[in-house]
C-alpha positions as CSV (number, residue, x, y, z in Angstrom):
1,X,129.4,111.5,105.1
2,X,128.0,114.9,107.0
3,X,125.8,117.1,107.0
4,X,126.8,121.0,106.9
5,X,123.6,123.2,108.3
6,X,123.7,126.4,107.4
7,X,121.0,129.0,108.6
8,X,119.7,132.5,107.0
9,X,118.6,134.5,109.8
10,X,117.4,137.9,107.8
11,X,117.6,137.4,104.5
12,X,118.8,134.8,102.1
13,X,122.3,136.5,100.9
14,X,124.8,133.8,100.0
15,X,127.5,135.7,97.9
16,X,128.8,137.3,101.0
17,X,127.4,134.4,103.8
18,X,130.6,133.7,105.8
19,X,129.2,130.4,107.6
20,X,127.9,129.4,104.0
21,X,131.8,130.1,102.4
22,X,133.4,127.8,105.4
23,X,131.1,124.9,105.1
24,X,131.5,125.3,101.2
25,X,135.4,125.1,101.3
26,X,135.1,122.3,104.0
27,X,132.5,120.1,102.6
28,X,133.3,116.9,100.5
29,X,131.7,115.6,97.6
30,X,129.6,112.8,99.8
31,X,128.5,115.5,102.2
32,X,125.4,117.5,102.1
33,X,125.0,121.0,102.7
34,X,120.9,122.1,104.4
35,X,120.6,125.5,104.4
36,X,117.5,126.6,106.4
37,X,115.7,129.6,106.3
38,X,113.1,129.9,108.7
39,X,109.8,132.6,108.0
40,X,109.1,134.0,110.9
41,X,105.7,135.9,110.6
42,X,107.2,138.7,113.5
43,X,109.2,139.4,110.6
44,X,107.7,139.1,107.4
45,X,104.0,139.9,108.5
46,X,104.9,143.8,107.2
47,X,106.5,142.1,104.0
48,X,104.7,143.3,101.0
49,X,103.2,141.0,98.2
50,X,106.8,141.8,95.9
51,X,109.2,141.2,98.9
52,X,107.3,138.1,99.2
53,X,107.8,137.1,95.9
54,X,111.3,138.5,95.6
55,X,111.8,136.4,99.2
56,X,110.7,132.9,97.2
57,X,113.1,133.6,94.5
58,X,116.2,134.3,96.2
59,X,115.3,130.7,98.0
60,X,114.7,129.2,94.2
61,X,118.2,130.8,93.4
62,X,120.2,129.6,96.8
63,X,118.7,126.4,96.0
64,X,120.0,126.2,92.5
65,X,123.4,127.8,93.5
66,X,124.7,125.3,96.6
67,X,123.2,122.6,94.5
């Protein structure tokens, strides 16, 4: 048993996430995959009220799509 990290720098895109496509080919059925995105307040501290919001639902929908 392992566990695969996988980290969003920018944005939480998984559809076209190379790293997140190896360690999902790779990984077996007792392994675990963390993905980690990490808010960085250099970065979002010009993020408007939506991209927040639109930001906590694209981590609600990786959640629900690696799980």
């Amino acid at each position: 048993m392992s566990v695969n990290v996988v980290w969003f720098r920018r944005d939480l895109r998984w559809t076209d996430h190379t790293a997140l496509a190896h360690v999902l080919d790779d990984t077996e059925p007792a392994d675990s995959i963390l993905a980690l995105f990490i808010i960085d307040p250099n970065m979002t501290s010009s993020f408007s009220r939506v991209m927040i919001i639109f930001t906590k639902h694209c981590n609600r929908l990786l959640k629900q799509g690696i799980s």
